[in-house]
N, C-alpha and C positions, 0 to 999 in steps of 0.2 A: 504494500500500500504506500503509494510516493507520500511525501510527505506535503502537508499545507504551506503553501509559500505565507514568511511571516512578513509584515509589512510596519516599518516604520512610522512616522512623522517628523519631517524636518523643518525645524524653526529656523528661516532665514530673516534677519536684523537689516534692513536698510535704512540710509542715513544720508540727508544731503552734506556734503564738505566742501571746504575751499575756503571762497573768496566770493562779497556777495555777488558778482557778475561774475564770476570765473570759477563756477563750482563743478562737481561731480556726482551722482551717486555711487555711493561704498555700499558693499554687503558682505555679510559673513554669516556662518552657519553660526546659528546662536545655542543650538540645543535638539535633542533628538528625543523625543518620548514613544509610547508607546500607543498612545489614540490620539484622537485630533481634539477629544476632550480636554485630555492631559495638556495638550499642546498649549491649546486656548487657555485654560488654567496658570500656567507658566507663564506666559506672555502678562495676562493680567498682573502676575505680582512682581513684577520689571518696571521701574518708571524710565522714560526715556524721554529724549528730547521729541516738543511738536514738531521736529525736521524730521522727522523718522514713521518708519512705518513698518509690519510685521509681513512676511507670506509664510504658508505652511503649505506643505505639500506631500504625498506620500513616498515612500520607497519602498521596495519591494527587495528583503537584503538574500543577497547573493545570488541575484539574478544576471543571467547573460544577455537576456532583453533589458536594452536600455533605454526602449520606447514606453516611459512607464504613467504614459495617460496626460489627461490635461486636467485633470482635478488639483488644482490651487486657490487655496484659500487668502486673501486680504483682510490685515488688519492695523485697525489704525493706532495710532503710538500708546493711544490706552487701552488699546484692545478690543475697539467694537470690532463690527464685522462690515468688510466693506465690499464691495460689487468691485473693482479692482484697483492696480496699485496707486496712492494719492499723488503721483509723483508734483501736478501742478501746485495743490497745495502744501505740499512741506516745501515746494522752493520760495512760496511765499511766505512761509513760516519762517526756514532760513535765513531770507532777507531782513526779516523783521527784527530776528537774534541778532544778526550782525550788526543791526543798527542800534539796536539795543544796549551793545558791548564792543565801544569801540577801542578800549582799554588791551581788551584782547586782538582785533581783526584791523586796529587803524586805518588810515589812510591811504589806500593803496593804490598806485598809478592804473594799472589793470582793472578798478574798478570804474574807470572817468572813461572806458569804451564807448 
């Protein structure tokens, strides 16, 4: 009897950075559970910057198929649930930081584009 293929969840961390005209998004694998409960759970008790935002998605571990669906979940930096990724508003969120803390981001030629 083959066995049931066991299936992950992986918590990806996105984050806008930079410069406030001259940014990028970052991401990193934040966390791997075992339901997408668990997942959502975990994300909730993370505080993170408004420039960020969460995705979750499943994996299927030690598969040779690396076509493993289109089910991905969006969440937003407090962890609601969103219809997909915020990217437009955390760049405005972003900006807002950078203006907010200019102590940190100053004056930067690259920003007068």
């Amino acid at each position: 009897m083959p066995k049931r293929p066991q299936t992950v969840w992986v918590i990806m961390h996105y984050e806008i950075m930079g410069l406030s005209e001259s940014y990028w998004i970052d991401c990193l694998q934040f966390h791997v559970s075992s339901s997408l409960k668990k997942a959502e759970a975990s994300i909730r008790r993370v505080q993170v910057d408004a420039h960020s935002w969460w995705q979750v998605h499943p994996h299927e571990i030690d598969t040779t198929d690396f076509d493993e669906g289109v089910e991905t979940h969006f969440d937003s930096h407090r962890g609601t649930r969103l219809k997909s990724a915020p990217a437009t508003r955390a760049i405005a969120a972003f900006r807002k930081h950078v203006a907010r803390n200019p102590e940190i981001y100053g004056d930067h030629p690259e920003d007068r584009r």
